[in-house]
C-alpha positions in Angstrom: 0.0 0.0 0.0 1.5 3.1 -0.9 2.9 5.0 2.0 0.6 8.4 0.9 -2.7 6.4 1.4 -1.9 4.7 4.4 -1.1 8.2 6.0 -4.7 9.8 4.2 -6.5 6.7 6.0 -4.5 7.3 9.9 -5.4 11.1 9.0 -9.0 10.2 8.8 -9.7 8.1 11.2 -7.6 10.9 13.6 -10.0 13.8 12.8 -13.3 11.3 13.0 -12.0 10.4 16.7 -10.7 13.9 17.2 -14.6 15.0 15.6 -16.4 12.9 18.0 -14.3 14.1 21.1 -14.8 17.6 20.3 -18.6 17.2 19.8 -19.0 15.6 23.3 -20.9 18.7 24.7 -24.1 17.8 26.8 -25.4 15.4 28.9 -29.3 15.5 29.2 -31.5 14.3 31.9 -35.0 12.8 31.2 -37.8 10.8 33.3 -39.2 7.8 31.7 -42.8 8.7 30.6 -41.4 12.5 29.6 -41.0 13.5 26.1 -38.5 15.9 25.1 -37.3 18.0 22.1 -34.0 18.5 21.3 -32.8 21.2 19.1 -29.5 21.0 16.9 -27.1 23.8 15.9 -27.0 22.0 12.5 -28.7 19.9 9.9 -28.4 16.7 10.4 -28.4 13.8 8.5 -27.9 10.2 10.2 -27.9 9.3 14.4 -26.9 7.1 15.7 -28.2 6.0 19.4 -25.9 3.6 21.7 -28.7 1.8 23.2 -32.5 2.4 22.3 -33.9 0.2 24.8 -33.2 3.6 26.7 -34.0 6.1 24.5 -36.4 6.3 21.3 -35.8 9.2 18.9 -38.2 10.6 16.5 -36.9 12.4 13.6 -38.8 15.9 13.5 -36.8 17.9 10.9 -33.1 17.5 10.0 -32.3 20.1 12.9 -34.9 18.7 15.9 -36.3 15.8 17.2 -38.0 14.4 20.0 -36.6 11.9 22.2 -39.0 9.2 24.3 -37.1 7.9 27.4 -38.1 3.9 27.9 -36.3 2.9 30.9 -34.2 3.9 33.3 -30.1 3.8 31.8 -27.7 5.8 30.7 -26.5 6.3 26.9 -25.9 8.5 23.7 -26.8 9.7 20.5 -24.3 10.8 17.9 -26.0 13.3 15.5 -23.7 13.1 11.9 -23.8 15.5 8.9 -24.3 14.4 5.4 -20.4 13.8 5.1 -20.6 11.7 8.0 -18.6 14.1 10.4 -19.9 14.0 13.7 -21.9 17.1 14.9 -22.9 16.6 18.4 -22.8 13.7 20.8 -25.3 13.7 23.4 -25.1 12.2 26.6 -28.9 11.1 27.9 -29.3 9.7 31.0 -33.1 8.1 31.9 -34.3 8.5 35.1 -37.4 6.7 36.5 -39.4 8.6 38.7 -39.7 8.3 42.4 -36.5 6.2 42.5 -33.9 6.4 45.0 -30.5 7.5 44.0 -29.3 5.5 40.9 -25.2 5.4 40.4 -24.6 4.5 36.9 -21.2 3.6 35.9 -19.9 6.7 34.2 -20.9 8.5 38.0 -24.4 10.1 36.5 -26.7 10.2 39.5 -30.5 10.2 39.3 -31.5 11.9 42.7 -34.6 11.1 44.4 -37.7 12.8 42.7 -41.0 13.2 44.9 -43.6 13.6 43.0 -46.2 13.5 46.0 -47.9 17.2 46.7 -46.6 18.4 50.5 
């Protein structure tokens, strides 16, 4: 393989990683049963979602949608452009309510949530 490809292909796959680092920006908080919109800087044109068995995302436009929390967990969507370059990654953490304090493993917390009127 000639040496100037193999040094295109390490230069990609640095400024994908280096992409997706960079785009790590929020971390957002929902309650299973509780819809939520989410509005991007950018178009968008493909996501990708670690694990939906947390997390359902409906496609509104190519710069919103609306996620749907399913259970309790913690993962992320990646939000990519139409030349596949990463544009945000979003952090969502699931929270079901009245639960006592949850400890995930990356040390996101779900605090106690009373919903009962004092």
């Amino acid at each position: 393989m000639p040496r100037a490809l193999v040094f295109a292909l390490a230069l990609a796959v640095f400024a994908t990683a280096a992409s997706l680092t960079l785009a790590a920006d929020r971390t957002i908080i929902l309650k299973v049963g509780a819809t939520s919109a989410l509005l991007l800087e950018r178009p968008f044109n493909t996501m990708l979602i670690g694990d939906p068995d947390v997390v359902d995302v409906l496609v509104r436009d190519d710069r919103s949608v609306i996620l749907q929390p399913l259970k309790p967990g913690a993962t992320n969507i990646i939000f990519l452009d139409g030349r596949s370059i990463a544009i945000t990654n979003v952090g969502i953490l699931v929270c079901n309510l009245g639960v006592s304090a949850i400890t995930y493993p990356d040390k996101s917390v779900c605090e106690h949530v009373d919903e009962q009127p004092t």
